[in-house]
C-alpha positions in Angstrom: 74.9 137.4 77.7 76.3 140.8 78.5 80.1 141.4 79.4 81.2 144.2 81.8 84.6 145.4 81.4 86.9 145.8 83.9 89.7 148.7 84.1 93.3 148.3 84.0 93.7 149.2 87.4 91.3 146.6 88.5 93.1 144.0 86.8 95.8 144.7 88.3 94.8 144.9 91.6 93.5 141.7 91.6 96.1 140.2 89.7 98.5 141.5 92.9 95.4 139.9 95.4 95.9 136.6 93.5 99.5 136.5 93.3 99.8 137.8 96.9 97.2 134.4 98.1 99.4 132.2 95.7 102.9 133.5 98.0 100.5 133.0 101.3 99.6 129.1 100.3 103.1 128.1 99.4 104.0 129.4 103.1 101.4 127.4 104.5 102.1 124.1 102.6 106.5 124.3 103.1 105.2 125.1 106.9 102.8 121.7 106.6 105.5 119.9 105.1 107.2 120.1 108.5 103.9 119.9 109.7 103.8 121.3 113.1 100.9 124.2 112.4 98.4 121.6 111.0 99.1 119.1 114.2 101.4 117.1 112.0 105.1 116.1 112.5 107.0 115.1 109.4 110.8 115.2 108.7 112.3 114.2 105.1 115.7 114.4 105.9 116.4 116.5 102.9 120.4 117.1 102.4 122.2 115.5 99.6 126.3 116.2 100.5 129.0 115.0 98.4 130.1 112.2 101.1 128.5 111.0 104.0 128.5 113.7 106.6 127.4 113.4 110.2 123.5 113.7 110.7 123.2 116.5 113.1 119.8 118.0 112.5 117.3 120.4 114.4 114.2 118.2 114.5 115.4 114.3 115.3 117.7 114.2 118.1 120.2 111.3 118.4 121.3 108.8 121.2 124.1 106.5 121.2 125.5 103.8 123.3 128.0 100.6 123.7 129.0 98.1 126.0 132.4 98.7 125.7 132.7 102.4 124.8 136.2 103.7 124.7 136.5 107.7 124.4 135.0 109.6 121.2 134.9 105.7 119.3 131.5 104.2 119.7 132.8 101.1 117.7 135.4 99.7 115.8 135.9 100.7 112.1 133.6 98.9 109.7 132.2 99.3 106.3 128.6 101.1 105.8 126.6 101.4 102.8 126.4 104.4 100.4 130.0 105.0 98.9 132.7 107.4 100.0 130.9 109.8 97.1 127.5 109.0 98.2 126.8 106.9 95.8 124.4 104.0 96.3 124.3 100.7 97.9 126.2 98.2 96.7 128.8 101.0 97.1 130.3 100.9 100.8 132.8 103.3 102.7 134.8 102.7 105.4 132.7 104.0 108.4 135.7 105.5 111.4 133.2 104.1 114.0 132.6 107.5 115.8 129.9 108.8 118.0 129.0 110.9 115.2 129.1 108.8 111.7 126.8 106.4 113.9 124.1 108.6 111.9 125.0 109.9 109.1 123.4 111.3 105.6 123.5 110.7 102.0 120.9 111.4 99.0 118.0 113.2 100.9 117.9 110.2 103.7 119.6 109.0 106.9 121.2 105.6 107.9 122.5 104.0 111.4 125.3 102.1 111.0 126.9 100.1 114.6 128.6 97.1 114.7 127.4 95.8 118.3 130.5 94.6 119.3 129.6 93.3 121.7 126.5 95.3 122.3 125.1 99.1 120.8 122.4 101.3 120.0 121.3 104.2 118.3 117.8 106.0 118.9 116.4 108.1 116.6 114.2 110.7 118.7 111.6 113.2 116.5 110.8 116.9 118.5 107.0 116.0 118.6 104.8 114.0 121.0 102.0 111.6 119.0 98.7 112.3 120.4 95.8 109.7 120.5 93.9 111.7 123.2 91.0 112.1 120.4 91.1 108.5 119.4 94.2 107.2 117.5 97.8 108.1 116.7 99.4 107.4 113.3 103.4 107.3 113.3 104.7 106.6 109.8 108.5 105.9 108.5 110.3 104.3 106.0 113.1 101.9 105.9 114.9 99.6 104.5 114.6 96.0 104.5 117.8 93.7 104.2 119.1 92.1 107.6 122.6 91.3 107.7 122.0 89.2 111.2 119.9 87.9 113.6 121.1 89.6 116.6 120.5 92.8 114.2 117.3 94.4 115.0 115.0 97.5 115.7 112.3 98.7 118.1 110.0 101.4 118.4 108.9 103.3 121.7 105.7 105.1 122.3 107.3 106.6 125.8 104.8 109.3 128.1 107.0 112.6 128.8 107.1 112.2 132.6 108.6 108.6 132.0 111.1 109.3 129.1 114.2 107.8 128.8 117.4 108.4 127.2 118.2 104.6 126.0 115.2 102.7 127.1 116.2 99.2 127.1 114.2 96.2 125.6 114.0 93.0 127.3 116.4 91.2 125.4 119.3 93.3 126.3 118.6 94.6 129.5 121.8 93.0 130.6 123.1 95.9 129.0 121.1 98.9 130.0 118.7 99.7 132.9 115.1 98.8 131.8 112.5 99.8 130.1 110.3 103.3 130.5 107.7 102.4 133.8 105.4 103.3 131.1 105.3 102.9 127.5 104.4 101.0 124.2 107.3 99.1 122.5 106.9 97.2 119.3 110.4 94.7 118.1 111.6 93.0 115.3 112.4 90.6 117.4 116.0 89.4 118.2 116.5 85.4 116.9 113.2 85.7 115.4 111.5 87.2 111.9 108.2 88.7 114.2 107.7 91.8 115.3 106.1 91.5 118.8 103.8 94.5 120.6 104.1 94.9 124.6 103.4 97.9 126.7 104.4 98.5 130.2 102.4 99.8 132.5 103.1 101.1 135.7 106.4 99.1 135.6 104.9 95.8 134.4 105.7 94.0 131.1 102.2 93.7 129.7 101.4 91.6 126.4 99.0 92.6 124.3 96.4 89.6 122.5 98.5 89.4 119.1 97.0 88.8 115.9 97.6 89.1 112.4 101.2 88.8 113.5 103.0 87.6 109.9 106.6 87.0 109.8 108.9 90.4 108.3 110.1 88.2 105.0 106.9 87.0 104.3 106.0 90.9 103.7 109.1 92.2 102.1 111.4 91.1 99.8 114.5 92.3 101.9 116.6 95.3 99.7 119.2 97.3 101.2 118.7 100.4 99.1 115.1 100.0 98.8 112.8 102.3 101.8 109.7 100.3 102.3 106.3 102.5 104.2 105.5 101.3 107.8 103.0 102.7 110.1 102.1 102.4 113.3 98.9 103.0 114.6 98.0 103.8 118.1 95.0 103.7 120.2 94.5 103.3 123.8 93.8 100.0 123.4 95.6 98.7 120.8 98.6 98.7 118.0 98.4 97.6 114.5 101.6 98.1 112.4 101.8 97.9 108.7 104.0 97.9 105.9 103.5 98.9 102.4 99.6 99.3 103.5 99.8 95.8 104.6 98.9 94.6 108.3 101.2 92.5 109.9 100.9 93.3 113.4 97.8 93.7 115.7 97.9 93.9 119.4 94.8 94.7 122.0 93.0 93.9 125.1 95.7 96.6 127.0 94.3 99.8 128.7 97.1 102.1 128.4 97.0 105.6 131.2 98.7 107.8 129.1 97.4 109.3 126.1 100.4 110.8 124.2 104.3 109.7 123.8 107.7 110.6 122.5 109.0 108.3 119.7 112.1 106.7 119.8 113.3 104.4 115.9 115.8 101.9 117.7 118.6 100.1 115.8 120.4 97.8 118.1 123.3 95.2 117.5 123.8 92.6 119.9 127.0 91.0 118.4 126.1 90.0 115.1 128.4 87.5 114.3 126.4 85.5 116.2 123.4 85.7 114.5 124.4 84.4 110.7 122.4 81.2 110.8 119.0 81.9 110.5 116.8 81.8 106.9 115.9 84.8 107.2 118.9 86.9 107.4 119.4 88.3 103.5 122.0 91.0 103.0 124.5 91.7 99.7 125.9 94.2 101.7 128.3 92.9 104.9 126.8 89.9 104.5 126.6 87.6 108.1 130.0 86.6 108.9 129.7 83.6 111.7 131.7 85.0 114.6 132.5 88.4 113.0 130.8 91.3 114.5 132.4 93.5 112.5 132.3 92.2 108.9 128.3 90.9 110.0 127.4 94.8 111.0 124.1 96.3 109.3 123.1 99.7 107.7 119.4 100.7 107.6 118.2 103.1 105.9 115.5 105.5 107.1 113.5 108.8 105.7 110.0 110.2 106.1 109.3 110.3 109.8 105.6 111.6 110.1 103.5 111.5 113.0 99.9 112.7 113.6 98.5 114.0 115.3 101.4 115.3 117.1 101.7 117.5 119.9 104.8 120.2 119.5 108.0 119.9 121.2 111.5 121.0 120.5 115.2 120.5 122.3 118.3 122.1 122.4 121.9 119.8 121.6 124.2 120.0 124.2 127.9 120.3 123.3 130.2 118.4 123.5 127.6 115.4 123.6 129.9 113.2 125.3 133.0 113.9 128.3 134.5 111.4 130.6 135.0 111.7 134.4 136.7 114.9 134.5 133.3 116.2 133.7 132.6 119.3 132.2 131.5 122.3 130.8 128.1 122.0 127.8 126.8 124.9 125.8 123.5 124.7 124.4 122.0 125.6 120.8 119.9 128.0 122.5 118.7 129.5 125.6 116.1 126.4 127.7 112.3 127.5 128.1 110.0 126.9 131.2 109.9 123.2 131.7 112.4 122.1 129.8 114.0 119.0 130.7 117.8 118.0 130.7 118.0 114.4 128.7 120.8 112.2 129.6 122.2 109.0 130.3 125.7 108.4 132.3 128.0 106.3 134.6 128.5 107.3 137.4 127.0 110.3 139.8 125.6 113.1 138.0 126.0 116.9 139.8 124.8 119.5 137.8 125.5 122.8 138.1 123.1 126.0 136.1 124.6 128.9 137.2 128.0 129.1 136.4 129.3 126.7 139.3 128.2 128.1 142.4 125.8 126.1 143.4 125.2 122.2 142.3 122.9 119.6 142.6 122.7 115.8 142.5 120.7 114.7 139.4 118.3 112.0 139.9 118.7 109.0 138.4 115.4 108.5 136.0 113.7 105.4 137.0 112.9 102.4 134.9 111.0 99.1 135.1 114.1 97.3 137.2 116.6 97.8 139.9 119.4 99.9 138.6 122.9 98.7 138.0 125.2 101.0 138.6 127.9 99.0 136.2 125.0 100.0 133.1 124.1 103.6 131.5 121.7 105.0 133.8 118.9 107.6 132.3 118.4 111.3 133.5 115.3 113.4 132.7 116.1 116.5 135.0 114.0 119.5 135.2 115.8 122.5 134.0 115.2 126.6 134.5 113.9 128.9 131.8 116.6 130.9 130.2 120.0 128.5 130.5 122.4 128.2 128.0 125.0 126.3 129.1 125.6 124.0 132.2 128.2 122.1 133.8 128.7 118.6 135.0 131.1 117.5 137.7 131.3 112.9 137.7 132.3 110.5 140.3 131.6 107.2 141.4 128.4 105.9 142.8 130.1 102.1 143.0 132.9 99.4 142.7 133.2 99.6 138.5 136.7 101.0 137.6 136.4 104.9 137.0 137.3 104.5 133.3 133.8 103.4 132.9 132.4 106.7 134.2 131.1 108.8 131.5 128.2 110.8 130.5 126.5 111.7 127.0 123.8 112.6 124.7 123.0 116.6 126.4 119.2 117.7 124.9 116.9 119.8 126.7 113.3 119.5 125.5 110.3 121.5 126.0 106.9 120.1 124.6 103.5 122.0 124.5 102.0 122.1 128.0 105.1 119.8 128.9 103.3 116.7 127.6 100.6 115.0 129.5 101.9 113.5 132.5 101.8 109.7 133.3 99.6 108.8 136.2 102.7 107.3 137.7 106.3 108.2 137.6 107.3 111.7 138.1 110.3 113.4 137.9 111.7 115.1 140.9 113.6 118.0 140.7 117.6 118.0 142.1 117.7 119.5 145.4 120.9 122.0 145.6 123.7 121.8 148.0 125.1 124.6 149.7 128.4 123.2 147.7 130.4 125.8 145.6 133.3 125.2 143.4 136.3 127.1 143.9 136.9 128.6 140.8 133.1 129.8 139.5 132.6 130.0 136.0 131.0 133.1 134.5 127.1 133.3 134.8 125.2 132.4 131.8 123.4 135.2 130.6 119.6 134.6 130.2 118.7 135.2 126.2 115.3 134.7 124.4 114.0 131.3 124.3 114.9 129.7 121.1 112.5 126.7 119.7 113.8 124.4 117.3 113.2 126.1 113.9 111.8 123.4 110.8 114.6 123.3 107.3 112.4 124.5 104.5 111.6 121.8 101.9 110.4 121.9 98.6 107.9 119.2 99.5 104.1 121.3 99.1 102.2 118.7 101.1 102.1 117.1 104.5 102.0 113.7 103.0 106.1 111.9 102.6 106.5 111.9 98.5 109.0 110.5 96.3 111.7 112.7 95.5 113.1 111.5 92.4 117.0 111.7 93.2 119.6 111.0 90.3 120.0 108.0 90.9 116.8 107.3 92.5 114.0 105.1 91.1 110.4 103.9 92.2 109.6 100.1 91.6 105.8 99.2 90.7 104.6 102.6 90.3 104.1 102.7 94.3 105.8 106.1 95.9 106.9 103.9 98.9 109.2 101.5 97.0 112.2 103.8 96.6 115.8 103.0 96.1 118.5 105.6 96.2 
């Protein structure tokens, strides 16, 4: 065999091709890991403070609502898990029951923590769209698994972008909230049961899909409040099939849905807690169920690895402040809005909105849902916004006979999606129409800047597929990545 020899030089000009390739790939796979480029969403929640610290991140927006929400204090003040240090579950700290600890971050993961006293909710809202136009849809999280009550629960929405909703209500506590999306897929660990149930609504009807394989959540799991167990959703215009730890315990079809894409909302909702202490299923060594204690019955899950695929871009803007009572106010944005955007609220009250400076304002239209609004419950707003804003204002009033302390408004995002998401074949958005209305001290005009999108946190993560990351104090059970405990 002969050998030809290769100068120096060459070497070394490939040697700089190579290393130059090696630089290129590692870009690629930290962009996958985030995902967008390769048509996949995925967010590991990477962050690892020395105390639990406010989630606040670029890439899941945040909702939040009670019944009986007084000022900046979602809830009273209650014990969550993860320590004061960070450390983890069995250790607790004592939670201030803000708007903001609502979500909050320890040890490379996220966790809600409410009280539902008597009522509350946190959504969980990733910038992308999943896609099923080419077939199917996979959304894929994990959580964890101990239930400290009944009347503690979650719920997942598959919502079109024309129909979104800022706290879409399900059917168990619409006494509390105005409806569901007119269209949308909705899966629930059901409240007073261990099921979780599939429905879709469709043009404003509550639709059932033909269940099967429906197994009850303790049958599957053995309930853990530090361990993250893998779910995923699949999604199909005909049918839903959820699983957990590669295990089917959920199938619903026979439904026709007329949309073909959807923003995800991760629901944890407490419906006064302390009610719910009585059933077999409830397991918790952490706040365990305390009959008639909302407070001391309260839950934290645990949640990490949101992926979703394939998933159509999108991006939004926080509003701030995200929440002002009915003196209304002035919100400045984390960047400057692009065409289509849309304004994301929910509120008590009239909305006017005002996006240039205060000269001119407009009415904002109430979003509709599947029932008759009650003007005494959050409404939703989905309001179409003008390229190049950064900062609006808000003027509040009353719009009916519930005492004006009620009147609020919160939870300012302005999304944009690719192509503005696929529009449902039914509701649609109107745009306010202005009044000739100034105010009599105009703010300065926003100036227009650049549009800004969202930009992904670099992770180490090489790979578009949710690994373990082997924390301190971290370990994985049974030699299966999804069983983690941190």
């Amino acid at each position: 065999m002969a050998f030809t020899r290769i100068a120096r030089g060459t070497w070394t000009a490939a040697l700089i091709v190579v290393v130059v390739a090696a630089v290129a790939l590692v870009a690629v796979a930290r962009s996958a890991t985030h995902g967008d480029a390769a048509g996949t969403f995925l967010e590991t929640f990477d962050g690892s403070p020395g105390s639990p610290q406010p989630f606040a991140g670029s890439r899941v927006a945040v909702t939040r609502t009670e019944r009986n929400l007084t000022g900046d204090n979602l809830q009273p003040v209650h014990h969550s898990m993860h320590g004061a240090d960070c450390a983890g579950p069995p250790a607790t700290f004592t939670n201030n029951g803000s708007r903001e600890m609502s979500v909050f971050q320890c040890r490379d993961h996220i966790m809600t923590s409410i009280s539902g006293t008597p009522y509350g909710v946190v959504y969980l809202t990733p910038a992308a769209l999943a896609d099923w136009s080419g077939g199917s849809a996979t959304i894929k999280w994990s959580q964890s698994t101990a239930r400290s009550s009944a009347r503690d629960f979650l719920s997942v929405w598959v919502t079109p972008w024309a129909d979104a909703l800022d706290v879409p209500a399900p059917a168990a506590v619409d006494a509390d909230l105005n409806g569901a999306p007119m269209n949308a897929i909705h899966i629930e660990l059901d409240l007073f049961t261990d099921r979780i149930t599939p429905e879709a609504y469709i043009n404003g009807a509550r639709r059932f899909y033909n269940e099967s394989n429906i197994t009850p959540f303790s049958k599957v799991v053995v309930p853990d409040n530090a361990r993250r167990d893998a779910f995923e959703l699949a999604v199909t215009a005909s049918s839903v099939v959820l699983r957990v730890n590669g295990t089917v315990i959920m199938r619903g079809d026979g439904l026709a849905l007329p949309f073909t894409n959807g923003m995800v909302q991760f629901g944890h909702h407490a419906y006064s807690p302390g009610k719910g202490c009585g059933a077999t299923y409830v397991y918790s060594l952490i706040n365990q169920c305390v009959d008639g204690s909302d407070i001391q019955s309260s839950n934290t899950w645990h949640w990490d690895d949101f992926s979703i695929t394939p998933a159509l871009p999108a991006s939004f803007l926080q509003g701030t402040p995200d929440y002002m009572t009915s003196a209304g106010g002035h919100v400045s944005l984390s960047g400057a809005t692009q065409s289509g955007a849309r304004l994301r609220l929910s509120a008590i009250g009239r909305v006017d909105l005002s996006f240039d400076g205060g000269r001119t304002w407009s009415t904002a239209p109430v979003q509709p849902g599947n029932q008759e609004r009650d003007p005494y419950h959050v409404s939703n707003y989905w309001v179409p916004v003008p390229a190049g804003v950064s900062a609006f204002d808000v003027r509040l009033s009353s719009d009916g006979s519930y005492p004006s302390s009620m009147i609020h408004a919160k939870d300012f995002t302005v999304w944009a999606a690719a192509a503005g998401g696929a529009a449902s074949p039914t509701a649609t958005v109107a745009a306010p129409t202005a009044t000739a209305t100034a105010t009599a001290t105009p703010t300065a005009t926003p100036t227009a800047t650049p549009t800004v999108v969202a930009t992904p946190r670099p992770t180490a993560t090489p790979t578009a597929t949710p690994r373990p990351r082997h924390d301190r104090d971290c370990r994985v059970d049974d030699h299966r990545w999804w069983k983690r405990r941190c």
